[in-house]
C-alpha positions as a LaTeX table, in Angstrom:
\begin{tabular}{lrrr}
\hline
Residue & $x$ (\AA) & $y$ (\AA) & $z$ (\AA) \\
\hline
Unk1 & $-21.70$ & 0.74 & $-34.32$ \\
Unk2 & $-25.51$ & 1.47 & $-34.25$ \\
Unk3 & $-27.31$ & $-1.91$ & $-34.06$ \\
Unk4 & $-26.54$ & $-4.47$ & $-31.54$ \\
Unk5 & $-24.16$ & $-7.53$ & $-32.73$ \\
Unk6 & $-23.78$ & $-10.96$ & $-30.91$ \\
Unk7 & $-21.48$ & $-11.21$ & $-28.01$ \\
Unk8 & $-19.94$ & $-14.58$ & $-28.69$ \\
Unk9 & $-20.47$ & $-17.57$ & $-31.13$ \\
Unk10 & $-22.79$ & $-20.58$ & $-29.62$ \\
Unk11 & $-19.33$ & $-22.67$ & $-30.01$ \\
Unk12 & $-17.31$ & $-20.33$ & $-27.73$ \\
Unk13 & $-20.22$ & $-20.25$ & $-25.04$ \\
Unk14 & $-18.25$ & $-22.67$ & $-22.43$ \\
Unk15 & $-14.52$ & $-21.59$ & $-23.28$ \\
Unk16 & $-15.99$ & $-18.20$ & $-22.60$ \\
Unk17 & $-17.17$ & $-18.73$ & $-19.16$ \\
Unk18 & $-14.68$ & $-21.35$ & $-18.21$ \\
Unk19 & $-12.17$ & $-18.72$ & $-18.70$ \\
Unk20 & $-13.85$ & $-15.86$ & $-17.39$ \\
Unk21 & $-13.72$ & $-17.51$ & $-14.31$ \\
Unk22 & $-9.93$ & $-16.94$ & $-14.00$ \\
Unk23 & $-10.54$ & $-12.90$ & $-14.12$ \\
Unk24 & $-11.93$ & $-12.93$ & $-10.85$ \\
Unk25 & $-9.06$ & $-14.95$ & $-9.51$ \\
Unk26 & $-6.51$ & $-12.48$ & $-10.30$ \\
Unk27 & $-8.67$ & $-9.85$ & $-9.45$ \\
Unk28 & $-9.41$ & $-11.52$ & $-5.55$ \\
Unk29 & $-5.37$ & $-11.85$ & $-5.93$ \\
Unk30 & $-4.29$ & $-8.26$ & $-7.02$ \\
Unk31 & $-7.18$ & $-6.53$ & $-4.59$ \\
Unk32 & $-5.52$ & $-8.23$ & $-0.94$ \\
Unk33 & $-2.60$ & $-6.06$ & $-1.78$ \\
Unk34 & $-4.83$ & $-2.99$ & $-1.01$ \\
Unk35 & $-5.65$ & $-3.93$ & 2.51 \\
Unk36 & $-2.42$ & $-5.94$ & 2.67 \\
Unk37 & $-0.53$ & $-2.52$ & 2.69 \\
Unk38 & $-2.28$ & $-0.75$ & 5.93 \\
Unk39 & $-1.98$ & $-4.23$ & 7.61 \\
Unk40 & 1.82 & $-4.64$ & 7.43 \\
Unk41 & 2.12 & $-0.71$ & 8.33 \\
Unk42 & 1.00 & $-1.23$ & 11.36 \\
Unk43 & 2.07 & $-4.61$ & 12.38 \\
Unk44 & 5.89 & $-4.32$ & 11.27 \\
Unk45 & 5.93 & $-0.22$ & 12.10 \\
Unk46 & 6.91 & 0.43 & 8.80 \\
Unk47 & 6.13 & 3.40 & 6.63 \\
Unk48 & 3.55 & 4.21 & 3.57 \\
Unk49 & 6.79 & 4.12 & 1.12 \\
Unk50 & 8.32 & 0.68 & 2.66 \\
Unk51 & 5.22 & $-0.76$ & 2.32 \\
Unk52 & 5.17 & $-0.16$ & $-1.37$ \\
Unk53 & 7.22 & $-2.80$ & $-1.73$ \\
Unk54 & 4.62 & $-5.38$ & $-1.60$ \\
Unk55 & 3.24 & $-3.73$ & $-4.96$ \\
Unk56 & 6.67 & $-3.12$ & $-6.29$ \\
Unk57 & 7.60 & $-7.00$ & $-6.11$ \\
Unk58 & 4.40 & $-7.91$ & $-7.30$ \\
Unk59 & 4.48 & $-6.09$ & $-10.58$ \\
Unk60 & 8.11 & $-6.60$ & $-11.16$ \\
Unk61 & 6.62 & $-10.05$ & $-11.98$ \\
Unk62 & 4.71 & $-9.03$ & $-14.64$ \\
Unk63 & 7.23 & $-7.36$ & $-16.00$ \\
Unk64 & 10.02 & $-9.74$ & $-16.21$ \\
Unk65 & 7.86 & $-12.69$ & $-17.04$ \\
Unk66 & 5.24 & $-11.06$ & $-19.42$ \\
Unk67 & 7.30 & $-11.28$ & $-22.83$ \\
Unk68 & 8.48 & $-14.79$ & $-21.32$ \\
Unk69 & 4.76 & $-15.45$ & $-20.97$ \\
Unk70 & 3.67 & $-14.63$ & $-24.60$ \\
Unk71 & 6.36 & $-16.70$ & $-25.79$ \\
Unk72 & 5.80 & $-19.75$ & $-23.73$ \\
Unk73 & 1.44 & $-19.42$ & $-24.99$ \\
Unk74 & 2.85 & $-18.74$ & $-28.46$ \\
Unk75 & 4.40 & $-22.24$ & $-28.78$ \\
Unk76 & 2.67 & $-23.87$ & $-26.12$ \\
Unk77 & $-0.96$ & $-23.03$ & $-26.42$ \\
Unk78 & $-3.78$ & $-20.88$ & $-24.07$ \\
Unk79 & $-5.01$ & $-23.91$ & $-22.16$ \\
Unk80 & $-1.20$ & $-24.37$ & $-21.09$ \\
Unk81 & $-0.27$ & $-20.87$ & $-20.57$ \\
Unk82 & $-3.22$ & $-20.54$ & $-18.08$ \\
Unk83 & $-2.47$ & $-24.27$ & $-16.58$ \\
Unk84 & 1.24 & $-23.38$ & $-16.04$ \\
Unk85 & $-0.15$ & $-19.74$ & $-14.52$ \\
Unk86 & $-2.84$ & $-21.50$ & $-12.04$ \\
Unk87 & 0.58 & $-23.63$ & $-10.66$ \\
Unk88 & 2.58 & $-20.82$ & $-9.78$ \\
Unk89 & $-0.24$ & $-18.40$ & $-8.40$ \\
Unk90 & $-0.96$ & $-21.66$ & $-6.24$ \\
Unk91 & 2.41 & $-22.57$ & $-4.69$ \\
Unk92 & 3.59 & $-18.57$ & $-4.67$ \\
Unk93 & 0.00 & $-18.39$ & $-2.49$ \\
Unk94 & 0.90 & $-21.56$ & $-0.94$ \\
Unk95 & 4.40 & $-19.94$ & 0.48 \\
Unk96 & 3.00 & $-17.71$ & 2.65 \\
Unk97 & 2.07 & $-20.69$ & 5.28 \\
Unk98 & 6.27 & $-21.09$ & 6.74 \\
Unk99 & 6.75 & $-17.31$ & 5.56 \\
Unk100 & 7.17 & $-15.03$ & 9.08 \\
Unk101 & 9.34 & $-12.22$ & 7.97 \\
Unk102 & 8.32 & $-9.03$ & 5.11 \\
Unk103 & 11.10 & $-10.32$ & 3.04 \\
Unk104 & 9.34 & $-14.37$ & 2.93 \\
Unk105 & 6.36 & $-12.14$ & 1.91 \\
Unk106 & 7.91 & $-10.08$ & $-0.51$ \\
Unk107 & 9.23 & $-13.37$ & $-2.42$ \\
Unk108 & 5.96 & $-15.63$ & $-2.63$ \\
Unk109 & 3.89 & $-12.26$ & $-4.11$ \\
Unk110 & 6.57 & $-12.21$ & $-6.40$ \\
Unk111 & 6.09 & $-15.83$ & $-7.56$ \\
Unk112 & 2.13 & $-14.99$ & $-7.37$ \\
Unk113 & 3.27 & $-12.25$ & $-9.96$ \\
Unk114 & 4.96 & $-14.10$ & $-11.78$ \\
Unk115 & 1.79 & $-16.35$ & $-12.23$ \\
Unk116 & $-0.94$ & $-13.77$ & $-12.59$ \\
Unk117 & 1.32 & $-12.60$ & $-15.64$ \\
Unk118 & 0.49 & $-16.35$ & $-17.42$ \\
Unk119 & $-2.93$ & $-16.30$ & $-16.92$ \\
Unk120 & $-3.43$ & $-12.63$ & $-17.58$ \\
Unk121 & $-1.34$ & $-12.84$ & $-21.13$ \\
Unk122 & $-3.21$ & $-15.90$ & $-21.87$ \\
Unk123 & $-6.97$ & $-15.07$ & $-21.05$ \\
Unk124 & $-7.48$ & $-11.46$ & $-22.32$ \\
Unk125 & $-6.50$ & $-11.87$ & $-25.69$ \\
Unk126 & $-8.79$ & $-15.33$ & $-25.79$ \\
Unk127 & $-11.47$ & $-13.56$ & $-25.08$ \\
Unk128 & $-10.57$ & $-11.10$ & $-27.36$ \\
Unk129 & $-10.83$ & $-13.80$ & $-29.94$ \\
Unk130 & $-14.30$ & $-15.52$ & $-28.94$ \\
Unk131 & $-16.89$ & $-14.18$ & $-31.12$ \\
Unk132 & $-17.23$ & $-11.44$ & $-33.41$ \\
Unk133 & $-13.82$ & $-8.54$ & $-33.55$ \\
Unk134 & $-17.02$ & $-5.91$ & $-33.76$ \\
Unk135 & $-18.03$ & $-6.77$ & $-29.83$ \\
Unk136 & $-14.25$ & $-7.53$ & $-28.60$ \\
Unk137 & $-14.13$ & $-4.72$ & $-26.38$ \\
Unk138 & $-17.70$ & $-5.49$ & $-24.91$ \\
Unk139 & $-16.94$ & $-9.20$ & $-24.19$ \\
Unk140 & $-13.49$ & $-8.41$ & $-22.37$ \\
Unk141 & $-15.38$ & $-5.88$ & $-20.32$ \\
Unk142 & $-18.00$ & $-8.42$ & $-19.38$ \\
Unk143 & $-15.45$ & $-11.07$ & $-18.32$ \\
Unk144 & $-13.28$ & $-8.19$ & $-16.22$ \\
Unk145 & $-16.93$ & $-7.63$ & $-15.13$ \\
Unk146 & $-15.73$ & $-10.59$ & $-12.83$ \\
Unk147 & $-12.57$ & $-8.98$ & $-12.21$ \\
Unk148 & $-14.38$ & $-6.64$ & $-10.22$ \\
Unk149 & $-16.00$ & $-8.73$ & $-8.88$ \\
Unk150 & $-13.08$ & $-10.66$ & $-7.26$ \\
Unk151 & $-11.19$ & $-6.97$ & $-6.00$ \\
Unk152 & $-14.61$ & $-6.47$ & $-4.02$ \\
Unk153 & $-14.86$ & $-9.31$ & $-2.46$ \\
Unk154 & $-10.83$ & $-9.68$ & $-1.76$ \\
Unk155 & $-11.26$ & $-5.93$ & 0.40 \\
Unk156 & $-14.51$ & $-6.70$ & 1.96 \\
Unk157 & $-13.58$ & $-10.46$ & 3.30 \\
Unk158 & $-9.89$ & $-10.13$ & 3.90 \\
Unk159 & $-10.34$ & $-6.34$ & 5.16 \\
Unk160 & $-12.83$ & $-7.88$ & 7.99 \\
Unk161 & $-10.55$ & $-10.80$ & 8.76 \\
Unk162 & $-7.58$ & $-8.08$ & 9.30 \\
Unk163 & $-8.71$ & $-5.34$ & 10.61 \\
Unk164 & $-11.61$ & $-6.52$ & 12.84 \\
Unk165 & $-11.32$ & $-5.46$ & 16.05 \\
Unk166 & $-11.12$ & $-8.80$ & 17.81 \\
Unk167 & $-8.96$ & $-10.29$ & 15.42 \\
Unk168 & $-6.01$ & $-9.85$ & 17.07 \\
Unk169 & $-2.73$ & $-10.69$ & 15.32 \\
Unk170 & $-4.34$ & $-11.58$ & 12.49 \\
Unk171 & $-2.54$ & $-14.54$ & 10.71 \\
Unk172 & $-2.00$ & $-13.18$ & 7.16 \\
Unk173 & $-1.26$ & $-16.43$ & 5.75 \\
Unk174 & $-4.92$ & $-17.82$ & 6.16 \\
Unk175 & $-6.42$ & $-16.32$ & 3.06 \\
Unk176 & $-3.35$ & $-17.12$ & 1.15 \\
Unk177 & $-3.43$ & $-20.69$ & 1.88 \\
Unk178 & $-7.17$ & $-21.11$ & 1.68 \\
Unk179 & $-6.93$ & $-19.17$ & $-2.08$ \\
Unk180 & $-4.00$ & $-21.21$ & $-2.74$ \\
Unk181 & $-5.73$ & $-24.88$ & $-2.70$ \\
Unk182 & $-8.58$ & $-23.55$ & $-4.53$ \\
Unk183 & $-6.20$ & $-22.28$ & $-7.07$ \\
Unk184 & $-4.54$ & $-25.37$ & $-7.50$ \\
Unk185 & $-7.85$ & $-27.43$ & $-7.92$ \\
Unk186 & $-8.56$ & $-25.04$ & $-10.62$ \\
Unk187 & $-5.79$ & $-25.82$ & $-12.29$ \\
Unk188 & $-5.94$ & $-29.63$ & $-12.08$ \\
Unk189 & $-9.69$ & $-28.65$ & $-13.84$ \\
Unk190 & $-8.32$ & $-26.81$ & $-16.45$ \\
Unk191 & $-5.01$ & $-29.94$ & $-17.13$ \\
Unk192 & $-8.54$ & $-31.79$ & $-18.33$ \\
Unk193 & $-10.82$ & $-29.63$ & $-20.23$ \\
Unk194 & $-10.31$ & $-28.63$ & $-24.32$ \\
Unk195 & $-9.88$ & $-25.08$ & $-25.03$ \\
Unk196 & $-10.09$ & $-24.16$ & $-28.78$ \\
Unk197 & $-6.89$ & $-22.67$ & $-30.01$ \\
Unk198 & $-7.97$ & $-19.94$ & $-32.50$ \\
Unk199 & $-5.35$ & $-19.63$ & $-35.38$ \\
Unk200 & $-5.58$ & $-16.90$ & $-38.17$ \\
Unk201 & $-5.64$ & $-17.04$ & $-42.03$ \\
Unk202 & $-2.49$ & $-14.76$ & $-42.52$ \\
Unk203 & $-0.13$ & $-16.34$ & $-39.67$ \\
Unk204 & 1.74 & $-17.91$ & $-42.07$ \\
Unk205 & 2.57 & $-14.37$ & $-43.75$ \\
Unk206 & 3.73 & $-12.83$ & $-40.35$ \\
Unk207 & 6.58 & $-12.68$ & $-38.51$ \\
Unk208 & 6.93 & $-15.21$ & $-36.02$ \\
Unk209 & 8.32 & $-14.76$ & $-32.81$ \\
Unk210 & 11.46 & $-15.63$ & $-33.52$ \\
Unk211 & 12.03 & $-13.68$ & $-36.82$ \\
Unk212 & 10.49 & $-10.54$ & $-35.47$ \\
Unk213 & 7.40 & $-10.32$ & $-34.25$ \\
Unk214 & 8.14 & $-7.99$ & $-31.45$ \\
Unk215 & 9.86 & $-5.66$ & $-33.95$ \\
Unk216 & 6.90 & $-5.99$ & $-35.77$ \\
Unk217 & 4.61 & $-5.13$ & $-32.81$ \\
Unk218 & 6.64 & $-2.43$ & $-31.85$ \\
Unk219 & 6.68 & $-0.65$ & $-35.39$ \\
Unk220 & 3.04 & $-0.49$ & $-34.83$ \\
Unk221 & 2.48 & 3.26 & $-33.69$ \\
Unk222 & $-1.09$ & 2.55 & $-32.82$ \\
Unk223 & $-0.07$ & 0.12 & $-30.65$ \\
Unk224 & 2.80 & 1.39 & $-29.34$ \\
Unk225 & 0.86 & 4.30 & $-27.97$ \\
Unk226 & $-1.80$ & 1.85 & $-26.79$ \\
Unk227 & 0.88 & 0.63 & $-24.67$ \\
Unk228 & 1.73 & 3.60 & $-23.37$ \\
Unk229 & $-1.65$ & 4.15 & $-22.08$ \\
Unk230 & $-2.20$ & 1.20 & $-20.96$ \\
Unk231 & 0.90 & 1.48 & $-18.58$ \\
Unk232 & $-0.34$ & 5.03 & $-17.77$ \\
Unk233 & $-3.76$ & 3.37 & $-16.62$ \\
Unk234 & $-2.31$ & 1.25 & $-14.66$ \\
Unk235 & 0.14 & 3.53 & $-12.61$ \\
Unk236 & $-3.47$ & 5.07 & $-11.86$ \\
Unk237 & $-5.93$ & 2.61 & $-11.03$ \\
Unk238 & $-3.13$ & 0.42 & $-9.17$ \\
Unk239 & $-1.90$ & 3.72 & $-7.30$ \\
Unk240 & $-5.29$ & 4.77 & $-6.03$ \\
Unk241 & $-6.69$ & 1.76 & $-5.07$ \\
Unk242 & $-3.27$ & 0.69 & $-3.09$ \\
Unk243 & $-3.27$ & 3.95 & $-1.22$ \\
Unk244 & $-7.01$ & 4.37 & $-0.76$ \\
Unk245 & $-7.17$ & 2.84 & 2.80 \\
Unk246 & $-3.85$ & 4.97 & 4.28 \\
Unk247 & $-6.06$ & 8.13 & 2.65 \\
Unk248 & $-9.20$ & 7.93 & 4.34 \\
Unk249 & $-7.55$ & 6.94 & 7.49 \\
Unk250 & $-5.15$ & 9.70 & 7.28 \\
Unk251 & $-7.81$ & 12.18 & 6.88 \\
Unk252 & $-9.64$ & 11.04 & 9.94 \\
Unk253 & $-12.82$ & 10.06 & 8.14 \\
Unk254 & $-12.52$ & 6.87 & 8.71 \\
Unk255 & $-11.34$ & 4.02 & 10.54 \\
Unk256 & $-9.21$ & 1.02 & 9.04 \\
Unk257 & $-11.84$ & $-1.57$ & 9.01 \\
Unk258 & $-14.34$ & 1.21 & 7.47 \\
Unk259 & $-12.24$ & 2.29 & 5.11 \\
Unk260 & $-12.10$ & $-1.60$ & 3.47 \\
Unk261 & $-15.39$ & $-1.47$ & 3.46 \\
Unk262 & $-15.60$ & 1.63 & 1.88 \\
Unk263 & $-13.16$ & 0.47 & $-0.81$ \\
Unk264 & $-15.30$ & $-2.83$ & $-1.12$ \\
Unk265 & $-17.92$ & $-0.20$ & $-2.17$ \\
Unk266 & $-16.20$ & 1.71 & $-4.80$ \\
Unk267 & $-15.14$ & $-1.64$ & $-5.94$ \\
Unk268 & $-18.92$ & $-2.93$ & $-6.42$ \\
Unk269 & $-19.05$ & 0.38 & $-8.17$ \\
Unk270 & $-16.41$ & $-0.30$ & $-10.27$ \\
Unk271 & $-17.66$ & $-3.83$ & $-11.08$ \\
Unk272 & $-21.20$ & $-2.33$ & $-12.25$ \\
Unk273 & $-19.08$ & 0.19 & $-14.82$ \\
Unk274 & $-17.85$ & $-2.46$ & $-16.52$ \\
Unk275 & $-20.92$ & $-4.80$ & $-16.82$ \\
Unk276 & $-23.24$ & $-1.31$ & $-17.84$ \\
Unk277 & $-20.27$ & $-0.47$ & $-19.91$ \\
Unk278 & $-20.08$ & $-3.98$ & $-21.28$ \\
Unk279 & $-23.90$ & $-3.02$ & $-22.64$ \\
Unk280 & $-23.18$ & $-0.07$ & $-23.95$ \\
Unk281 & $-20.24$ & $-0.84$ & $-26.13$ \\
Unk282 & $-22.65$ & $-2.99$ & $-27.93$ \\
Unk283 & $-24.24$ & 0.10 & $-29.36$ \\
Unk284 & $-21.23$ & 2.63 & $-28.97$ \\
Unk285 & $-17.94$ & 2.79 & $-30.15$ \\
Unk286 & $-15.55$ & 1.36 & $-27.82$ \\
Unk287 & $-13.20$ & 4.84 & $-28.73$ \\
Unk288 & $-16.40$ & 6.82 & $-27.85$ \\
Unk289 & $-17.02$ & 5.30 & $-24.75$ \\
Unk290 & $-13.66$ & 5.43 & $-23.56$ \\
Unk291 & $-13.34$ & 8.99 & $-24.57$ \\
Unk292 & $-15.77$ & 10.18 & $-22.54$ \\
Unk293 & $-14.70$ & 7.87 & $-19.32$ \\
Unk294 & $-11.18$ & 9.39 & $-19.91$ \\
Unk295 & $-12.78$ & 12.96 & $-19.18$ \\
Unk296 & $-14.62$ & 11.61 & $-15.88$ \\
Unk297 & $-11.60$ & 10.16 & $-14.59$ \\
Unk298 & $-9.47$ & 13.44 & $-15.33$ \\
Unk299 & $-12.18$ & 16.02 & $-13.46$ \\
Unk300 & $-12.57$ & 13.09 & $-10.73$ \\
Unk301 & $-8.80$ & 13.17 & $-9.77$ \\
Unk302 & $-8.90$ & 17.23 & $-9.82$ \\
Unk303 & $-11.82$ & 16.94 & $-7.68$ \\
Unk304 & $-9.63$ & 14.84 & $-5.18$ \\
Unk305 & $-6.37$ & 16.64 & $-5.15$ \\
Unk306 & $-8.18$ & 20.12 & $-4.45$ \\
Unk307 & $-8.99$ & 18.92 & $-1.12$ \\
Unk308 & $-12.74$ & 19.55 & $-1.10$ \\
Unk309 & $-13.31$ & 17.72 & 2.21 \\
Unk310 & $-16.05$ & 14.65 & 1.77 \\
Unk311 & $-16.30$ & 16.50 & $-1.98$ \\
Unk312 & $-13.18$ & 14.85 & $-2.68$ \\
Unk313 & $-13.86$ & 11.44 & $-1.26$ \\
Unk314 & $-17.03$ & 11.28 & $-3.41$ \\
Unk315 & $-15.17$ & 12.33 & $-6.28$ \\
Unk316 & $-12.58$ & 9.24 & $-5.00$ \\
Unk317 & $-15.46$ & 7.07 & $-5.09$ \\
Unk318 & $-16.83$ & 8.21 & $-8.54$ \\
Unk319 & $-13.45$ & 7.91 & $-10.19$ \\
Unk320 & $-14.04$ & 3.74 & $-10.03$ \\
Unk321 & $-17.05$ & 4.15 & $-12.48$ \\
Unk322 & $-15.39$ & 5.66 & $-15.09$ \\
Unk323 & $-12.03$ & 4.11 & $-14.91$ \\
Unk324 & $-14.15$ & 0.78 & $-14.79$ \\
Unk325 & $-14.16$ & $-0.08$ & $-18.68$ \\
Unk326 & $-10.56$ & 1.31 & $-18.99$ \\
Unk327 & $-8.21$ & $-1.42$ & $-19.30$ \\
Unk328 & $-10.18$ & $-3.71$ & $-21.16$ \\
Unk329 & $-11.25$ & $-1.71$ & $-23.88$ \\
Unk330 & $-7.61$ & $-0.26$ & $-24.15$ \\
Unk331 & $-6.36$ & $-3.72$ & $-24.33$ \\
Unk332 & $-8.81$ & $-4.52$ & $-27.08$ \\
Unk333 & $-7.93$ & $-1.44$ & $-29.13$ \\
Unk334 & $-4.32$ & $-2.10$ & $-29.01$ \\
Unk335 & $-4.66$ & $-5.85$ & $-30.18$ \\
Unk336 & $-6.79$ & $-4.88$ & $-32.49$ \\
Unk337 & $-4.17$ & $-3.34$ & $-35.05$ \\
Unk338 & $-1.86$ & $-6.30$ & $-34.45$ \\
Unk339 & $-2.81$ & $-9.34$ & $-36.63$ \\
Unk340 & $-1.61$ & $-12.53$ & $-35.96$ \\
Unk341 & 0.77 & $-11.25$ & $-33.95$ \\
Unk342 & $-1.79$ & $-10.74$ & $-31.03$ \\
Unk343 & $-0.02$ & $-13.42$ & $-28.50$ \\
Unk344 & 3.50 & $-11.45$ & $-28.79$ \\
Unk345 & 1.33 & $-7.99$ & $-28.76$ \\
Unk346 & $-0.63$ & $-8.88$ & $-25.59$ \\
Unk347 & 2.96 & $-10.09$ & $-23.53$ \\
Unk348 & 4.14 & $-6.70$ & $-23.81$ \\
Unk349 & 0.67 & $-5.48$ & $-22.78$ \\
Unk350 & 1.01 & $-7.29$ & $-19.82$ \\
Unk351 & 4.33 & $-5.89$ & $-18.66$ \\
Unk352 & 2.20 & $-2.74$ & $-17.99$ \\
Unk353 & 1.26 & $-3.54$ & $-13.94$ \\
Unk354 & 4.78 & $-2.33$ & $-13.37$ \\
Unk355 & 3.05 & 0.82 & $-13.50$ \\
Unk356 & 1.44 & $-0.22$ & $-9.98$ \\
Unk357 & 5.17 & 0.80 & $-8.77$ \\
Unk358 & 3.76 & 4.10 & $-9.18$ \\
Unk359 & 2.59 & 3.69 & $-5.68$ \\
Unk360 & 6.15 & 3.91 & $-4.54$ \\
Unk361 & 6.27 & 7.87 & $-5.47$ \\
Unk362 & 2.84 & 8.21 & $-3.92$ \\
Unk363 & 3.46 & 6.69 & $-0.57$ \\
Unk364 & 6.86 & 9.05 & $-0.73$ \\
Unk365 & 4.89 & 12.17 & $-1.69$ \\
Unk366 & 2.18 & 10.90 & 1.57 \\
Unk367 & 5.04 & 10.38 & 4.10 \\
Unk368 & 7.31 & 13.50 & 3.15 \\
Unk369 & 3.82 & 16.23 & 2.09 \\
Unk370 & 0.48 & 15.75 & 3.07 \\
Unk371 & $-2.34$ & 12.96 & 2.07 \\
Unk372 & $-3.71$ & 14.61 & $-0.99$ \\
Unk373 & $-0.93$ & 15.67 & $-3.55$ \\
Unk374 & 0.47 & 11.93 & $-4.03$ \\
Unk375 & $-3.11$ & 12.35 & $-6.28$ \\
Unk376 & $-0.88$ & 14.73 & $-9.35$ \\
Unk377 & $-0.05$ & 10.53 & $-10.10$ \\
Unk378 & $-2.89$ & 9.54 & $-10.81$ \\
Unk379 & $-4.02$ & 12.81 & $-12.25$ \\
Unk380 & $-1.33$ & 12.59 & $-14.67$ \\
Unk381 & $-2.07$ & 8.99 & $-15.87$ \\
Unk382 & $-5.30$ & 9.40 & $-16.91$ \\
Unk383 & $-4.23$ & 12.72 & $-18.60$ \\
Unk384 & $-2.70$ & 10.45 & $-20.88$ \\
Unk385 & $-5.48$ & 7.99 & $-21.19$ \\
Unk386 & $-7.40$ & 11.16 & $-22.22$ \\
Unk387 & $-4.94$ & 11.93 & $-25.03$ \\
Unk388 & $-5.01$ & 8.31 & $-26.51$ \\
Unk389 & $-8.59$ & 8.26 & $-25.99$ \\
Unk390 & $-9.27$ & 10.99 & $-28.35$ \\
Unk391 & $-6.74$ & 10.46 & $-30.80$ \\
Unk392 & $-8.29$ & 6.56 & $-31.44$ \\
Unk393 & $-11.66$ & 8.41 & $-31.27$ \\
Unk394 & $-10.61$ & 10.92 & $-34.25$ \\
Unk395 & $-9.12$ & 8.13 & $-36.36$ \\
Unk396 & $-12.55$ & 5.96 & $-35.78$ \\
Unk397 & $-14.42$ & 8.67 & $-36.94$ \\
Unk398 & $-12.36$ & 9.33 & $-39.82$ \\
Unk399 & $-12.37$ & 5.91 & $-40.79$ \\
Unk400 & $-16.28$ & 5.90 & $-41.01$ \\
Unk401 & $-16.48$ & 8.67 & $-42.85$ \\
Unk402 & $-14.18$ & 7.25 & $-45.33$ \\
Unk403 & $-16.28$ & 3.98 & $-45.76$ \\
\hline
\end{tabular}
């Protein structure tokens, strides 16, 4: 891709922002778990591994309800996937106001999970489909842009209102109840707006969902091993930035309320990767691009796990700008070689935050060995990222050569 091509069509304009909008809710949603973690450590004397569990129930959501999901916006449409998503991230948010006990907890992020997997499988394959398939990669990036932008905010605000020193007992259900009327306004916003449903010449010669699409998808080879890095990805990015506060508190360097502002930080950081990367994919492959993110990521984490001192916590910190355009532009490759079949491809995409249980084995490796090996996870994640990267990368090159 040498010249610059349009991001969007002039008719997509306001179906592309309205639903942009949604990628910083999840975002605001996923990023409380990170200081939500430390928080219930210390105020039910629990461990690094029990408090895992608030990740583990979250992303068991997505995994049970994603190919639900894709079915329910295959038949029903994107404006009521992401309607039907708003509802339960708003009543799951909602149920933390009588809930007083870890297990109450554990239930309503489960039905936020369950939630977040709607709106997720509905909005990043929309955006996918706004504008030209040449800048597909560069417009998801700009909308998780706002992703980023959500997970910042989330650590910095809800860090401060928990771990400020004259806080007190913090009443965890505050931010949950204030994000859960705003999430349910949202939704009553999107019951009356008119979101273009984009159908495709050659649906009619695929294999619907109930005659074998997912068969279909899953013959795909391309996309299966999209999928596979995808869930790789996410057993990173979820692992690290779940376990980043209990690090730099473990180490000394910092103290709790620091160390979510810290995080905030590498969050802003992360945010910028994806709105420069968002640019550059305009003029770069998307393969290219994530190629060489893949290696930054790789030497970042080996950085990290050599225990280098404040070496390693810069190398922490760097990590977030080149795993920034990651999941986006994986997403976007993998739909890419799908068809039609893009709304059952992108439910089984979305089953991949189960990786974020990968912070169970981390918190076990940081209770039972010492603060900096539970980083071989991560390591090992984008190791695979890495691989996919460059074998997409070889067959994009090939391809042009060919043309």
């Amino acid at each position: 891709m040498g010249k610059t091509t349009k991001l969007t069509d002039k008719r997509y304009v306001v179906p592309f922002i309205l639903i942009t909008t949604l990628f910083f809710l999840w975002g605001f949603a996923r990023a409380i778990l990170d200081v939500l973690n430390k928080h219930f450590q210390d105020e039910l004397h629990i461990s690094i591994t029990q408090s895992s569990l608030i990740q583990v129930t979250t992303y068991l959501g997505y995994f049970l309800m994603a190919i639900p999901a894709g079915l329910f916006i295959s038949r029903y449409g994107y404006r009521r996937g992401v309607v039907f998503g708003l509802t339960l991230f708003g009543l799951g948010a909602l149920a933390f106001i009588p809930g007083h006990t870890f297990t109450a907890f554990l239930i309503a992020l489960f039905v936020i999970g369950c939630g977040l997997t709607f709106l997720e499988t509905a909005a990043n394959p929309y955006v996918t489909e706004l504008g030209p398939t040449e800048t597909a990669s560069s417009r998801l990036n700009l909308s998780q842009t706002f992703n980023g932008m959500g997970c910042f905010m989330a650590t910095l605000l809800v860090g401060q209102f928990l771990f400020s020193d004259d806080s007190g007992q913090a009443d965890v259900s505050v931010p949950y109840a204030i994000m859960g009327v705003l999430v349910l306004l949202i939704a009553l916003v999107f019951t009356r707006v008119k979101l273009p449903e984009i159908t495709h010449e050659e649906e009619g010669d695929q294999p619907s969902a109930s005659e074998g699409g997912l068969r279909a998808v899953l013959g795909n080879r391309w996309f299966v091993f999209g999928l596979l890095a995808l869930l790789s990805y996410e057993v990173a990015e979820i692992s690290i930035n779940s376990y980043f506060v209990n690090f730099v508190t473990a180490t000394g360097w910092m103290s709790k309320l620091d160390a979510s502002r810290v995080v905030s930080l590498a969050l802003v950081i992360f945010m910028i990767g994806r709105f420069v990367g968002s640019w550059i994919m305009r003029r770069v492959r998307a393969e290219q691009m994530l190629l060489w993110c893949a290696v930054g990521t790789v030497v970042c984490m080996l950085v990290t796990l050599l225990n280098l001192g404040r070496l390693s916590l810069i190398a922490l910190i760097l990590n977030y700008l080149f795993e920034a355009i990651m999941f986006p532009t994986i997403f976007s490759l993998a739909v890419s070689d799908v068809g039609s079949l893009r709304k059952r491809a992108s439910s089984l995409l979305m089953m991949t935050p189960i990786g974020g249980c990968g912070f169970l084995l981390m918190g076990f490796l940081a209770d039972h060995v010492n603060a900096f090996v539970p980083f071989i996870i991560p390591l090992l994640g984008f190791a695979v990222v890495l691989a996919y990267a460059y074998f997409v990368s070889s067959r994009a090159r090939s391809s042009a050569k060919s043309m």
